[in-house]
C-alpha positions, 0 to 999 in steps of 0.5 A: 528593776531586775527581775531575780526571779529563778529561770526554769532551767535554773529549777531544773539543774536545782531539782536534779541536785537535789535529787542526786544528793538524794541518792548519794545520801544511800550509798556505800563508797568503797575506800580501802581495797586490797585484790578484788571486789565485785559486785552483782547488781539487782539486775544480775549484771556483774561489775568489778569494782575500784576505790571509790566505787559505790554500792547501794542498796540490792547489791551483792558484794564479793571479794576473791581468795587475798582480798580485802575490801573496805566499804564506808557507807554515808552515815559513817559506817564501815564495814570490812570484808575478809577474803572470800566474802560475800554482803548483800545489802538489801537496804541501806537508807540515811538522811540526816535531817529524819533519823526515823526513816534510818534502815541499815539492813544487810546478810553475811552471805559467806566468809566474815566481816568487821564492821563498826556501825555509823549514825544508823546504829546510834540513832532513832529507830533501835531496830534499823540496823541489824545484820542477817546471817546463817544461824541468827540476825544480830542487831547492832546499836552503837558498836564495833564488831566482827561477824564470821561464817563458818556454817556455810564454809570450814574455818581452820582452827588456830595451831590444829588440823581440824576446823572450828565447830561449825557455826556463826561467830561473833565477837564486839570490840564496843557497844552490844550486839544482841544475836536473835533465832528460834531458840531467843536472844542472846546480848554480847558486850565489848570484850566478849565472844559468842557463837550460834550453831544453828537457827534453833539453837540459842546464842552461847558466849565462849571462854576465849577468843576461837582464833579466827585470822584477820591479817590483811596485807601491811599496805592495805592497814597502812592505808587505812591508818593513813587514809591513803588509797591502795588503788588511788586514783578515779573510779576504775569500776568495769561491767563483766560481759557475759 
């Protein structure tokens, strides 16, 4: 009788896969690009990244002056980066079989982002997914949103000379945010903006929409409608020597 017991090699490659779909399971890939990305990695090295290049968690992702970047995380999440934009993705952690375990938890550093959450939003845990900013950590279940900086760098105020009253400004397409600091929490529902001046003071609703500019390129929203890629091809990611 043949014996059809499995060969340790064959465990071996068996265990290593598992372990690799492990690991891809915690990932960003990037799927739209427009310009340059770059990432600085949780040992300080510094990389410029292509479509398809992957992120993960301890990673701080930058786009320069005209680029855009958009990232899609394995959960189905994305997240859109504006021109001279920094995340930090301090931990990113998805397996579909344990929603418990889910943790989205990443910081606008500087510039601003639409993003629209995945699984990670939706499931388990109402706090796994939540996004750390200047003035206030915004938490997020369910939603399409954009979260913009202009604490930390001016914004230009639409048809004026002068810029935006300094701050965090935020705004929800879908679903609810709910932005927390010192001075308590403040939900925002779908059709509604917000801003926060500063940590201790509480999260207030504006009138209208304060203006703020998300034009990419017609290529770059073209490819995203499609699904083609602007920089197609294999993963061009190359390592900045310093």
């Amino acid at each position: 009788m043949r014996d059809f017991r499995p060969s340790l090699k064959y465990l071996a490659f068996l265990a290593l896969g598992l372990m690799a779909g492990a690991a891809w399971a915690n990932t960003g890939t990037v799927s739209q690009l427009s310009g340059t990305l770059s990432v600085v990695k949780a040992d300080g090295s510094i990389r410029i990244l292509s479509q398809k290049s992957q992120v993960v968690s301890g990673d701080t992702v930058n786009t320069q002056k005209d680029s855009y970047a958009q990232i899609k995380f394995t959960d189905g999440g994305v997240i859109t980066l504006k021109p001279n934009s920094s995340i930090k993705i301090q931990q990113f952690q998805f397996k579909t079989e344990e929603p418990a375990k889910d943790s989205f938890v990443f910081g606008l550093v500087k510039g601003g982002l639409r993003a629209v959450s995945g699984l990670v939003g939706k499931r388990g845990n109402q706090d796994a997914y939540s996004l750390g900013t200047a003035t206030a950590t915004i938490g997020i279940r369910g939603t399409s949103y954009a979260a913009d900086d202009c604490l930390t760098t001016p914004c230009p105020k639409p048809n004026a000379d002068d810029n935006l009253e300094p701050g965090v400004y935020v705004s929800v397409t879908d679903g609810e945010i709910i932005a927390t600091n010192n001075a308590g929490s403040q939900s925002f529902l779908a059709g509604q903006f917000g801003a926060i001046s500063d940590r201790n003071s509480r999260p207030r609703f504006l009138s209208t929409d304060p203006g703020l500019q998300f034009t990419p390129p017609a290529s770059f929203i073209q490819s995203i409608m499609t699904g083609a890629a602007v920089n197609s091809g294999k993963n061009q990611e190359c390592v900045v020597r310093r």
